[in-house]
C-alpha positions as CSV (number, residue, x, y, z in Angstrom):
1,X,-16.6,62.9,81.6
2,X,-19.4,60.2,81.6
3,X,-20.1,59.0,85.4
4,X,-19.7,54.8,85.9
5,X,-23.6,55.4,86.5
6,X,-23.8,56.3,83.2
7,X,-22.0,53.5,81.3
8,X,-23.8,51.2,83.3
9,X,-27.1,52.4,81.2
10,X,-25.1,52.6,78.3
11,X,-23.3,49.2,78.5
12,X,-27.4,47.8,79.4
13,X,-28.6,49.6,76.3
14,X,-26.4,48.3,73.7
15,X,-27.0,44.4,75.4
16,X,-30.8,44.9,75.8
17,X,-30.4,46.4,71.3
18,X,-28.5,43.2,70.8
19,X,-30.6,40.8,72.5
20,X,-33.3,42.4,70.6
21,X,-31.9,41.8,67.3
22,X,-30.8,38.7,68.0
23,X,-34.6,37.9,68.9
24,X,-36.1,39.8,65.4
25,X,-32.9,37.6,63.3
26,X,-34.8,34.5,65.1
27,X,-38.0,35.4,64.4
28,X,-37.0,36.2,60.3
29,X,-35.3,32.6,60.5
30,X,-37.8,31.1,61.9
31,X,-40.5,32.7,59.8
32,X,-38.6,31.9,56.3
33,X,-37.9,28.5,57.8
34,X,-41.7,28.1,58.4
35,X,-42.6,29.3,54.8
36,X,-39.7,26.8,53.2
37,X,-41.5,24.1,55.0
38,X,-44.7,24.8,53.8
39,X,-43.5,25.3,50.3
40,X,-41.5,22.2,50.3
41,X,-44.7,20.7,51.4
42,X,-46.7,21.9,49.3
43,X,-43.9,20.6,46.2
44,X,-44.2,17.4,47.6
45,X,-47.8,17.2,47.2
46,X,-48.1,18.5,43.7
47,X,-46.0,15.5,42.4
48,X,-47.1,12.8,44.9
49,X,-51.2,13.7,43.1
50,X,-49.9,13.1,39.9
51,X,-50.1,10.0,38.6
52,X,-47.1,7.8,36.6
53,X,-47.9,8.6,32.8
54,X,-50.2,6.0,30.8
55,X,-51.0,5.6,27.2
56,X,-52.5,7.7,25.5
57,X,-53.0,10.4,28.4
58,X,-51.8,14.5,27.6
59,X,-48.7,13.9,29.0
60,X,-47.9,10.8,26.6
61,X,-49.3,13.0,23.6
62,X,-47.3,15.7,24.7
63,X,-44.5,14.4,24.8
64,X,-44.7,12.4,21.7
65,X,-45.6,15.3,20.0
66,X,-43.2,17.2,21.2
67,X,-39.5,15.2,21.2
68,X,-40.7,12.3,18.3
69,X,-40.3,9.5,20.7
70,X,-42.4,6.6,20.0
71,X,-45.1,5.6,22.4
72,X,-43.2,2.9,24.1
73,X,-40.3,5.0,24.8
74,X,-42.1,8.0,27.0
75,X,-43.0,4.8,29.5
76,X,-39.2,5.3,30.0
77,X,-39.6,8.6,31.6
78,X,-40.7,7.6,34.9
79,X,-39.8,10.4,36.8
80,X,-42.9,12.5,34.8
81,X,-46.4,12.8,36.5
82,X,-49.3,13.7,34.7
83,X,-52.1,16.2,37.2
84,X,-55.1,15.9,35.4
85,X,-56.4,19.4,36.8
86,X,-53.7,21.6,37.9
87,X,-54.7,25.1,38.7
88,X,-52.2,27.9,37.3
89,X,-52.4,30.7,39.9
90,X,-51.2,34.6,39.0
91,X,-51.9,37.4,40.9
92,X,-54.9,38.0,43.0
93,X,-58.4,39.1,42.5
94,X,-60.6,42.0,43.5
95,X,-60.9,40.5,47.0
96,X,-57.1,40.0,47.7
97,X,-57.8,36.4,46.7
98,X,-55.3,34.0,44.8
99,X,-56.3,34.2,41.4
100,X,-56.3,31.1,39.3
101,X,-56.6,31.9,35.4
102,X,-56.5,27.9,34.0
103,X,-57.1,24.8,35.0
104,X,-55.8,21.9,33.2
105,X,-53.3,19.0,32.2
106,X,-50.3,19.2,33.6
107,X,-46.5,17.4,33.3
108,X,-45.0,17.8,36.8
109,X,-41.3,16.6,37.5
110,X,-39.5,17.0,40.6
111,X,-36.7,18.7,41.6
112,X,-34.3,16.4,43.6
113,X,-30.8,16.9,45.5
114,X,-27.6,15.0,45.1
115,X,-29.5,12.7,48.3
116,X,-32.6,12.3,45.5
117,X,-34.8,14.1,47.9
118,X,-37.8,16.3,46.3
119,X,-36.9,19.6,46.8
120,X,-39.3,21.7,44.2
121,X,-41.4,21.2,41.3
122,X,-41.2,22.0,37.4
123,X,-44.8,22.3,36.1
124,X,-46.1,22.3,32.1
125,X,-49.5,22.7,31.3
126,X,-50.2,21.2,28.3
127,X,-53.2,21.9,25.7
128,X,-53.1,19.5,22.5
129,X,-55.4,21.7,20.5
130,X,-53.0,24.2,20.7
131,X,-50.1,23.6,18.4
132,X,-47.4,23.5,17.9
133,X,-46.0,23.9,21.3
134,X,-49.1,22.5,22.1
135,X,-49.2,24.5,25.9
136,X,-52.2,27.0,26.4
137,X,-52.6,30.5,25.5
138,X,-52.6,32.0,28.9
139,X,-52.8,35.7,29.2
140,X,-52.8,38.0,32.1
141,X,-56.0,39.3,33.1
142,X,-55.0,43.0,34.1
143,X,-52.1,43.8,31.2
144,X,-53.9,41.2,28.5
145,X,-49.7,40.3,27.7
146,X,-48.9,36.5,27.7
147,X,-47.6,34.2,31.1
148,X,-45.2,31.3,30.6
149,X,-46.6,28.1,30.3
150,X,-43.9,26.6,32.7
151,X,-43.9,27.1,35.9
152,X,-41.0,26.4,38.9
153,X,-41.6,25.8,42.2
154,X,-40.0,25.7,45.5
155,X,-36.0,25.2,44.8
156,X,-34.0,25.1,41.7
157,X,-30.1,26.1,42.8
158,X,-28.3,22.9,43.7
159,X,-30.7,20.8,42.0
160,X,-31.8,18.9,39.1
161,X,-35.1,17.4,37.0
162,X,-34.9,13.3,36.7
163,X,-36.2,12.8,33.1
164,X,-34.9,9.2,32.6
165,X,-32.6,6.6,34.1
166,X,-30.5,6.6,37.5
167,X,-28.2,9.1,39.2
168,X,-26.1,6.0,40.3
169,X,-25.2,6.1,36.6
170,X,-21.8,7.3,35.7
171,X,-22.9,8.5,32.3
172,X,-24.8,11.9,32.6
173,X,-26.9,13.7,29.8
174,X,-27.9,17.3,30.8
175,X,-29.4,19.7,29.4
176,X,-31.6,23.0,29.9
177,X,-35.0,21.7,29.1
178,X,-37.2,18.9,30.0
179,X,-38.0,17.7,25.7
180,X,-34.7,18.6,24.5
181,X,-33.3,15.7,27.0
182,X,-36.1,13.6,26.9
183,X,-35.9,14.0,22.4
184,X,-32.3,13.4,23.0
185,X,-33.5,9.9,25.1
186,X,-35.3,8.8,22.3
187,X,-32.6,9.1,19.8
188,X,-29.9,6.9,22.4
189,X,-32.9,4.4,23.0
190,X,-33.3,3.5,18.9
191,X,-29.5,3.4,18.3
192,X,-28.0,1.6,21.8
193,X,-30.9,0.8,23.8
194,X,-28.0,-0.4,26.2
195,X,-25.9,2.5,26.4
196,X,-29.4,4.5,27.6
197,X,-30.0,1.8,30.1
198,X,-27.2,2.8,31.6
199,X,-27.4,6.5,31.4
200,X,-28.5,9.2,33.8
201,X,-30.9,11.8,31.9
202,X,-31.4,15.1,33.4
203,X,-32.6,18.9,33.0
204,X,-30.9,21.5,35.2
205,X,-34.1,24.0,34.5
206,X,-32.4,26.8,33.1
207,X,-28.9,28.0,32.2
208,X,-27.6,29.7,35.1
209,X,-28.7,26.0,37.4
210,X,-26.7,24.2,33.7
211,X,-23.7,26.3,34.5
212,X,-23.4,27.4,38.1
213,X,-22.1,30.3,40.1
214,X,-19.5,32.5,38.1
215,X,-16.0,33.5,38.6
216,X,-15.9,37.1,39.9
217,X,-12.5,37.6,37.1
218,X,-13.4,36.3,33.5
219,X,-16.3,38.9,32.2
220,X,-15.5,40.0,28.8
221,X,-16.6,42.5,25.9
222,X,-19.3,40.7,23.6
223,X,-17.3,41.0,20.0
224,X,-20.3,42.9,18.7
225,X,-23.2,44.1,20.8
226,X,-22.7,47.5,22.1
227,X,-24.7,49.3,24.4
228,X,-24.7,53.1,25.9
229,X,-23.4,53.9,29.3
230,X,-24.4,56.7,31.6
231,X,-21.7,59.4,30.0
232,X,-23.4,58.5,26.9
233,X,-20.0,56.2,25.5
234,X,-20.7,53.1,23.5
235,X,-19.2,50.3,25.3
236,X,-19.5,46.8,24.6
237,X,-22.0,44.4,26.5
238,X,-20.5,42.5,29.2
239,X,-20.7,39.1,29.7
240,X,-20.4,36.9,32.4
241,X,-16.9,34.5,33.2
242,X,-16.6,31.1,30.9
243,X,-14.7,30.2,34.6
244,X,-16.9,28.5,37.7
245,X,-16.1,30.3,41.2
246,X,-14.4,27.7,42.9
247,X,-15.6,28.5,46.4
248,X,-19.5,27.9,45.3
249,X,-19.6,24.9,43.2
250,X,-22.3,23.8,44.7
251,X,-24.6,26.6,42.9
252,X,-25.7,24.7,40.3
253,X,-27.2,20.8,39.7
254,X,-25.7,18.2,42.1
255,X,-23.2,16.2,39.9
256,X,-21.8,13.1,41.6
257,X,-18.1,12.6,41.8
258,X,-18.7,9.4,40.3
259,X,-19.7,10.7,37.2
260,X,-17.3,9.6,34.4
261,X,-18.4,10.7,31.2
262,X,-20.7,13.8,30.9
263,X,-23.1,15.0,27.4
264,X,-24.4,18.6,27.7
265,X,-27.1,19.7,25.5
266,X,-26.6,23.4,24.0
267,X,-29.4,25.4,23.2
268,X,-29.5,26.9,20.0
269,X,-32.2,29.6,19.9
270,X,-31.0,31.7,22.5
271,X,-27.8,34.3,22.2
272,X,-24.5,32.1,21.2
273,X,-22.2,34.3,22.8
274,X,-23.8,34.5,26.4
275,X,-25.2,30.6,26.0
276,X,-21.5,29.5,24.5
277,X,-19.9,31.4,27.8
278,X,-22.5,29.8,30.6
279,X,-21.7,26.1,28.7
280,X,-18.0,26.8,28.7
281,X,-18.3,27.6,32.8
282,X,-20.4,24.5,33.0
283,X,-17.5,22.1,31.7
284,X,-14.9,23.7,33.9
285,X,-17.3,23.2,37.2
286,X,-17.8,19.9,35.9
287,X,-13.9,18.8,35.6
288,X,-13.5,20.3,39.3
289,X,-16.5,18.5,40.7
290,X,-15.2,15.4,39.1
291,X,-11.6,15.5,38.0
292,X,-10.5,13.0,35.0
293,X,-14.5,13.3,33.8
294,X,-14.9,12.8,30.0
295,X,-17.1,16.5,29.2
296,X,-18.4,17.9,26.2
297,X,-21.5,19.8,24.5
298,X,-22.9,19.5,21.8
299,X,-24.9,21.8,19.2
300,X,-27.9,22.2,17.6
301,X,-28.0,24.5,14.7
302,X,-28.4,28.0,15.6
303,X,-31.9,29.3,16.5
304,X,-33.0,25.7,16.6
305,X,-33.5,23.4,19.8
306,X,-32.7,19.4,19.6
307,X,-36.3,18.6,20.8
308,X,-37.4,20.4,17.0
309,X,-34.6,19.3,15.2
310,X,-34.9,15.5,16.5
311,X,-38.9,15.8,16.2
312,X,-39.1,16.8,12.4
313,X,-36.2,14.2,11.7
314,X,-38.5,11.7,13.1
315,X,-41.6,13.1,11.4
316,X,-39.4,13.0,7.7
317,X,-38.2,9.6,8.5
């Protein structure tokens, strides 16, 4: 028996725990809300230093170098900012400090929505004495192993990297990687310097922006690659759903209804079966986002990018 005395406190309890949490979930909003801001600010200002890219500068060398367009064609990637000093920071120092470990040349692209508003930053530092991927040599101070040259910041999901051209376009060319598009540019610039006028030129980042959210049916046994479960069986590797979920399209880069014919860019030097499964998902999301749209992908050779294969055409021709 529990006196109405008694379920007075207890009914007062549970609301006075409730409004309590309700207060901390505020506070954690608010708090991450804060931090986006800042971030988001912080994005902004990264690209709005940079400058637009000028003959001759790291940026311009870099990317000639590095996709085999001609000189007057990297003035078509407008989008790209060159920082002449941008710090690369990892870790922190024996104070508790932000550590920064180089200080250089940088490529800086924004990340935009499907509105075109910035909302993160794709950073490359760039060295031109080092060849041939001409980025620097950066190495972690504590475990001497090497950090990625490229760095992301703020948000990715749901967005993409400009590299040339309009989003009003209704011809898209996407692809994972800032050169492969931008080598794939140059070659639709020499052959129909119309066509590229009119085209839409885009990185999503990385493969899982490319391809979006998966279905939660679809995985499947990789036909060869095995690996060893906790009983100790051999069971095949599992890979994720050629099939988009349909509830979260929007995981992935904005792609406008409008959007008639679309060109993806596969990536050769990573695994076929995993990469021919995420491009496979990123068609399907496509022809949902924008039924009747013209989609395919096409190929470099295996273990080869189109930003190599295009530059050493270039270089033979």
């Amino acid at each position: 028996q529990i006196s109405e005395a008694r379920r007075a406190e207890i009914r007062a309890e549970t609301e006075l725990r409730a409004q309590q949490a309700a207060s901390e979930a505020q506070a954690r909003d608010r708090k991450a809300n804060e931090f986006r801001d800042r971030e988001l600010a912080k994005c902004r200002g990264i690209y709005e230093h940079g400058a637009a890219l000028g003959a001759g500068d790291p940026v311009w060398r870099y990317m000639m170098a590095r996709t085999g367009m001609a000189g007057d064609m990297v003035a078509g990637l407008g989008h790209a900012h060159i920082v002449d000093r941008l710090t690369y920071w990892h870790g922190k120092d024996e104070r508790d400090n932000p550590r920064d470990i180089w200080c250089g040349p940088a490529m800086v692209l924004p990340f935009i929505d499907a509105a075109g508003e910035v909302i993160g930053v794709h950073q490359t530092w760039i060295d031109m004495d080092n060849g041939p991927k001409f980025r620097p040599l950066l190495l972690c101070p504590d475990k001497r192993e090497s950090l990625p040259t490229k760095k992301m910041r703020g948000s990715k999901n749901g967005g993409l990297l400009p590299v040339a051209g309009e989003m009003s376009a209704t011809r898209w060319v996407v692809g994972e990687g800032i050169e492969n598009v931008a080598a794939w540019y140059g070659v639709e610039v020499k052959d129909d310097a119309a066509r590229a006028c009119s085209t839409f030129y885009a990185a999503a980042g990385d493969i899982g922006n490319l391809a979006g959210s998966a279905a939660r049916s679809g995985r499947f046994g990789h036909p060869s690659e095995t690996k060893i479960d906790a009983k100790g069986v051999e069971r095949p590797v599992m890979m994720p759903s050629p099939e988009p979920e349909p509830e979260r399209l929007g995981e992935g880069f904005p792609l406008g209804p409008h959007v008639r014919e679309l060109l993806f860019l596969g990536d050769g030097d990573s695994e076929p079966v995993w990469t021919a499964a995420h491009m496979a998902r990123a068609e399907a999301r496509a022809a949902l986002i924008a039924p009747g749209i013209e989609v395919s992908t096409v190929w470099p050779p295996r273990g080869r990018d189109w930003a190599e294969i295009i530059t050493a055409a270039q270089v033979a021709a």
